[in-house]
ROTITOR-289207 format. One record per residue (C-alpha): x, y, z; residue in one letter; residue number from 1. Coordinates in nm, 2 decimals. Layout:
<recs>
u	v	w	r	k
X	Y	Z	A	NUM;
...
</recs>
This chain:
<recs>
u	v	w	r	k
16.00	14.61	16.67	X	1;
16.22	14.35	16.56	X	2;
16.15	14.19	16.19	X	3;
16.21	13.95	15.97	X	4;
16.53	13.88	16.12	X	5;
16.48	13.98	16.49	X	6;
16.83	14.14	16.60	X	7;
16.89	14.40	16.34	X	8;
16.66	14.69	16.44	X	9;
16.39	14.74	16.12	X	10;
16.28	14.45	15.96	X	11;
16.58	14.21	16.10	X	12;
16.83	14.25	15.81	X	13;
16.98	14.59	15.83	X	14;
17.04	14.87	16.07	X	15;
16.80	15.10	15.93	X	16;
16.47	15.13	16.05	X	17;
16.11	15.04	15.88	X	18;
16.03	15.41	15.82	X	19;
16.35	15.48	15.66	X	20;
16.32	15.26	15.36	X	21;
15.90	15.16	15.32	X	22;
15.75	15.19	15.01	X	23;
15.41	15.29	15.11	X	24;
15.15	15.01	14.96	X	25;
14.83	15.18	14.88	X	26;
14.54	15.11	15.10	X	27;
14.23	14.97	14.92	X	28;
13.95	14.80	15.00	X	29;
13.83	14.43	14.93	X	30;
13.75	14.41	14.50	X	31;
13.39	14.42	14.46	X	32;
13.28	14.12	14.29	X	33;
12.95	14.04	14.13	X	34;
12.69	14.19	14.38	X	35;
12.45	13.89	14.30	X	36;
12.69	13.61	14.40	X	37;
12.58	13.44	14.75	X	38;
12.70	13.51	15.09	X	39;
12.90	13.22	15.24	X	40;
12.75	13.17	15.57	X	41;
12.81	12.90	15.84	X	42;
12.49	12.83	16.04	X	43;
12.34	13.13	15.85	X	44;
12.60	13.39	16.01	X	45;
12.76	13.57	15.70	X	46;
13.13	13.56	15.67	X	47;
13.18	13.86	15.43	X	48;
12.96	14.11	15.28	X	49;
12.74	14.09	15.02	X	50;
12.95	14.16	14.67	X	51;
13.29	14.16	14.85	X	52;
13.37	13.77	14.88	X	53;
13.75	13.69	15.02	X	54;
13.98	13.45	14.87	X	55;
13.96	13.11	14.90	X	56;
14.22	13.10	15.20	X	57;
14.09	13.40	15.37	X	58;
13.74	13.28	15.36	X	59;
13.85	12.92	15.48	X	60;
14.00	13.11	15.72	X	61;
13.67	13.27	15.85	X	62;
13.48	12.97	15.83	X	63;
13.72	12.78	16.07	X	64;
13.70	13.09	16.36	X	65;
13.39	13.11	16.30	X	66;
13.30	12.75	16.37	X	67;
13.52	12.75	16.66	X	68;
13.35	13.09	16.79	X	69;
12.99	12.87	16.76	X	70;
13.13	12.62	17.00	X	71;
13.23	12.83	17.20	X	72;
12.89	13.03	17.23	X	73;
12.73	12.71	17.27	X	74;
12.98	12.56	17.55	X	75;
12.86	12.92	17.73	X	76;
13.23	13.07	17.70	X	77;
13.12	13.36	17.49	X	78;
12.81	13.55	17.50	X	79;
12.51	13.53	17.27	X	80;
12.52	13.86	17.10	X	81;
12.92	13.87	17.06	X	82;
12.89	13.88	16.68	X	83;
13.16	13.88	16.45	X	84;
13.25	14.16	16.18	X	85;
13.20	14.10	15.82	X	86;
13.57	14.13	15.74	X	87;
13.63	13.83	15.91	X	88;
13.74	13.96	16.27	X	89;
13.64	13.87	16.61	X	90;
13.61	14.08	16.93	X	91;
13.87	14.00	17.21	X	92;
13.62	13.82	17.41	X	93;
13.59	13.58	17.12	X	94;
13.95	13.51	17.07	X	95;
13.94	13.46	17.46	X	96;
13.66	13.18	17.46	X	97;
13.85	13.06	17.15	X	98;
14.13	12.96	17.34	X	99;
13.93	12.84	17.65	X	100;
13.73	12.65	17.43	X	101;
14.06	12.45	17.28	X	102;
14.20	12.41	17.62	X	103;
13.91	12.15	17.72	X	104;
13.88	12.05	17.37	X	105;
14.22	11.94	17.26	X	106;
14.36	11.80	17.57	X	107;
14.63	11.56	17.48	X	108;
14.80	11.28	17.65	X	109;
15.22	11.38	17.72	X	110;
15.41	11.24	17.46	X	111;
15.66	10.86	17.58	X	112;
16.00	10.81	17.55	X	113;
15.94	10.57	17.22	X	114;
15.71	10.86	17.03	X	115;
15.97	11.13	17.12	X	116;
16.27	10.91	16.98	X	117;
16.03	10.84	16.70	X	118;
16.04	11.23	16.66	X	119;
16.37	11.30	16.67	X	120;
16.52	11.09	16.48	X	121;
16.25	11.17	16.18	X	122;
16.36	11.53	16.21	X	123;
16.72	11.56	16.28	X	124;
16.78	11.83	16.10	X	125;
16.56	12.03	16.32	X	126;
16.73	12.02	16.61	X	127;
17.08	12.03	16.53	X	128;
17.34	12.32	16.56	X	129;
17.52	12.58	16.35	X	130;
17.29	12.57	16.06	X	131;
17.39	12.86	15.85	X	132;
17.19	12.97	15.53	X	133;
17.26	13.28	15.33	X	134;
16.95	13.45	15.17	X	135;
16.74	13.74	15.05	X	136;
16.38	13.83	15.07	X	137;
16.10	14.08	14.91	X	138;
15.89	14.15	15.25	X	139;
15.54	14.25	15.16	X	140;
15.46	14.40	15.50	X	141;
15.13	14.44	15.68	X	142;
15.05	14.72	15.80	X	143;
14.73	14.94	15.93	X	144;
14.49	14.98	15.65	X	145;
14.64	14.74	15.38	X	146;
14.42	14.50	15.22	X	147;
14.61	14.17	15.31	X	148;
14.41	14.00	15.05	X	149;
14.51	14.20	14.79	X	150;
14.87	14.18	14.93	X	151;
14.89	13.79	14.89	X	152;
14.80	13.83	14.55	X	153;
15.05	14.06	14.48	X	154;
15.32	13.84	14.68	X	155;
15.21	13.48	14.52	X	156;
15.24	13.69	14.18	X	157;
15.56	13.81	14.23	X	158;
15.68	13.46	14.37	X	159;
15.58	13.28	14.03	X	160;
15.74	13.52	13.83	X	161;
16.06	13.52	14.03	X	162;
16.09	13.13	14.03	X	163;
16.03	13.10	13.64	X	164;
16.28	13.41	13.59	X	165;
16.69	13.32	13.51	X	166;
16.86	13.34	13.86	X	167;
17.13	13.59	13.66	X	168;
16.87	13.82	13.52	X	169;
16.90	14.03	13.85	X	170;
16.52	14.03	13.85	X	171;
16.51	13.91	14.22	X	172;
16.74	14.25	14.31	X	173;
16.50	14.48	14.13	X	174;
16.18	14.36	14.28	X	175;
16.29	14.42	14.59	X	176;
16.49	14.75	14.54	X	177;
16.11	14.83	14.41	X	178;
15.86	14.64	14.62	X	179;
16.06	14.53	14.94	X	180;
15.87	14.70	15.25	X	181;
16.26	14.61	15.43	X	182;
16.57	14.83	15.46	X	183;
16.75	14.48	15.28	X	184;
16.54	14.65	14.96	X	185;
16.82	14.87	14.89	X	186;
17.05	14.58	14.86	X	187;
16.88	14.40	14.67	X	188;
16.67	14.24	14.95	X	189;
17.02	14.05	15.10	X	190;
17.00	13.97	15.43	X	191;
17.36	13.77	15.42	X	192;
17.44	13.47	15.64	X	193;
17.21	13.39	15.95	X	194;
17.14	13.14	16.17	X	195;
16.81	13.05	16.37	X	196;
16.93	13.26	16.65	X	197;
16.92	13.58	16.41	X	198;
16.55	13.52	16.30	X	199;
16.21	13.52	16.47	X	200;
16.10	13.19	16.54	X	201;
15.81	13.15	16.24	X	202;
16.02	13.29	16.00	X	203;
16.32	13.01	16.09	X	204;
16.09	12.70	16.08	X	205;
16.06	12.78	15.73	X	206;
16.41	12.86	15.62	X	207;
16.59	12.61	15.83	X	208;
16.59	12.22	15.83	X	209;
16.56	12.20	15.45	X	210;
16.73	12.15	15.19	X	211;
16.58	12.33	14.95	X	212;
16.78	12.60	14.78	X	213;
16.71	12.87	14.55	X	214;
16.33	13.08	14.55	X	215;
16.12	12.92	14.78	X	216;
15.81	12.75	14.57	X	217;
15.56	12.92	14.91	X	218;
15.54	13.29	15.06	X	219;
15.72	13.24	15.38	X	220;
15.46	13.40	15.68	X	221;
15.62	13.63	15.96	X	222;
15.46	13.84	16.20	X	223;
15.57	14.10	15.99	X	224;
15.41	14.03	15.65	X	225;
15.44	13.78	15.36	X	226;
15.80	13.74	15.24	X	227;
15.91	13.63	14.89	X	228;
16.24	13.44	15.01	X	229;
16.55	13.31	14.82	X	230;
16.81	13.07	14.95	X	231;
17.11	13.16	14.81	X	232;
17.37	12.86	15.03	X	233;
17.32	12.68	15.31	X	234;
17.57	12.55	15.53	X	235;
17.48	12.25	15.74	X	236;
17.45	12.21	16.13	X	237;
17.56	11.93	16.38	X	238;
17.32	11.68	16.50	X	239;
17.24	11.71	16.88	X	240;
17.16	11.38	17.06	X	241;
16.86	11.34	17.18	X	242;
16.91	11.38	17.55	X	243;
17.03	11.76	17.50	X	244;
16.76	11.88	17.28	X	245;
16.50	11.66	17.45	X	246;
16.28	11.94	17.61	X	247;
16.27	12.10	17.25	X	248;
16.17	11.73	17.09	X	249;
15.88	11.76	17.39	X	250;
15.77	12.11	17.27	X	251;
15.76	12.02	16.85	X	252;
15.56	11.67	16.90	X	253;
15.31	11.86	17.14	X	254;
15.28	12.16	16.90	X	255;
15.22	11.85	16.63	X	256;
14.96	11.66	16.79	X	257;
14.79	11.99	16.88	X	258;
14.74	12.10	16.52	X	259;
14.63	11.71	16.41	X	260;
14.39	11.78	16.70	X	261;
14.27	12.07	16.63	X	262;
14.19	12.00	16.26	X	263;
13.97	11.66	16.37	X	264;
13.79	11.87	16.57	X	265;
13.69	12.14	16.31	X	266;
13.63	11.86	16.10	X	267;
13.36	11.72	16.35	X	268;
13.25	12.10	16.42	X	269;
13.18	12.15	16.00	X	270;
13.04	11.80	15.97	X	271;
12.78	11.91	16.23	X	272;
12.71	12.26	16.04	X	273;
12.49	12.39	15.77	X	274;
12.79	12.53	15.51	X	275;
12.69	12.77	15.24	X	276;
12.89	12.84	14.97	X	277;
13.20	12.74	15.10	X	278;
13.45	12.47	15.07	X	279;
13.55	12.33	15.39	X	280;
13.91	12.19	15.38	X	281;
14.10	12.29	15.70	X	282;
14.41	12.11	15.64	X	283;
14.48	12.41	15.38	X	284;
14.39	12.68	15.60	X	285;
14.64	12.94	15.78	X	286;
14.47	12.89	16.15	X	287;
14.62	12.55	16.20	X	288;
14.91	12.56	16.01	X	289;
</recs>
């Protein structure tokens, strides 16, 4: 399984593997909060339990599947008495109709020549070449049995404290020799100099075409967990003209108009719904970013 990085072995930035340097997080289940506090529920289907609310992302979260796993019951993609869980997952059938569902939904006109020069030129730095950017993470892995919501806290605690902390205390090195869930921990979470080519693909959108330097001010999101990163230098890439990295233009304007698409339709979807206790704002929400 490849990582943070992709080509390293472990979690992508050394040549150890995860179980040779994981600091076992313990597993727990969702706080209890007050047992009298409502149920959020869209169209009177619960989305937790009773006395174990989610955070506010995680239960905006729910309440976007679970509006999409409505209209898809009610298109006929999904059957009647497929019912999701009250921690907020769906069956595999669900996820199915899900993505039926969006493919009639959300069908979108091909992008012209003017909108994809539009794009390219707005986002140079994008698709260019060579960008190199040396850096080091705390990766707050999720694995079987954590409580991810309890992780994030931990994570977005850790990143305020490590962006109001003096860059030469060394406090970024010791949280990660402590909390890291990478082999990179033992270095003080370095992962060196990479490129995009040496990262998985959700992990580079965040690191590269910016400028920013220094502790990220948002957790950085990987298949593999929720990483705390810091950019320590960045070297710049080479512009590509448009007509070589055309096809990849294609792919980042369609991805775009997909998510704008997607969030007018849950918008339409919660505008048609009974909402209970719960603040509908999908722009904010981790299913479309």
């Amino acid at each position: 399984m490849s990582g943070c990085g992709g080509g390293h072995g472990g979690c992508g930035c050394g040549g150890k593997s995860e179980s040779s340097h994981h600091h076992d997080l313990p597993v727990m289940s969702a706080p209890l909060v007050d047992p009298d506090e409502p149920v959020a529920r869209i169209n009177g289907v619960a989305l937790h339990a009773p006395g174990r609310r989610p955070d506010e992302p995680d239960l905006r979260q729910r309440a976007c599947a679970e509006l999409l796993r409505q209209a898809a019951v009610q298109s006929g993609l999904l059957d009647k008495g497929d019912v999701p869980q009250l921690d907020g997952s769906v069956s595999a059938a669900a996820s199915g109709a899900i993505d039926e569902l969006l493919a009639v939904e959300l069908r979108l006109p091909e992008p012209d020549e003017q909108a994809l020069r539009r794009h390219h030129a707005a986002h140079a730095s994008r698709f260019s070449s060579g960008e190199r950017v040396q850096l080091r993470h705390v990766l707050f892995a999720v694995t079987p049995g954590v409580d991810v919501n309890l992780l994030r806290k931990r994570a977005e605690a850790l990143l305020l404290e490590l962006r109001c902390a003096d860059t030469a205390s060394g406090a970024f090195g010791r949280a990660a020799a402590e909390l890291s869930n990478c082999p990179s921990g033992a270095k003080g979470g370095e992962l060196g100099v990479v490129t995009a080519a040496d990262v998985a693909p959700e992990f580079g959108r965040e690191i590269f075409g910016h400028s920013e330097v220094g502790v990220l001010p948002r957790l950085v999101h990987s298949r593999h967990g929720l990483h705390v990163v810091e950019v320590l230098a960045r070297e710049g890439g080479e512009a590509l003209p448009f007509e070589q990295v055309r096809p990849a233009v294609t792919l980042s304007l369609q991805q775009h108009a997909w998510v704008t698409a997607l969030r007018q339709y849950l918008r339409v979807l919660a505008g048609a719904a009974t909402l209970e206790h719960v603040t509908f704002e999908v722009a904010e929400t981790p299913l479309v970013q």
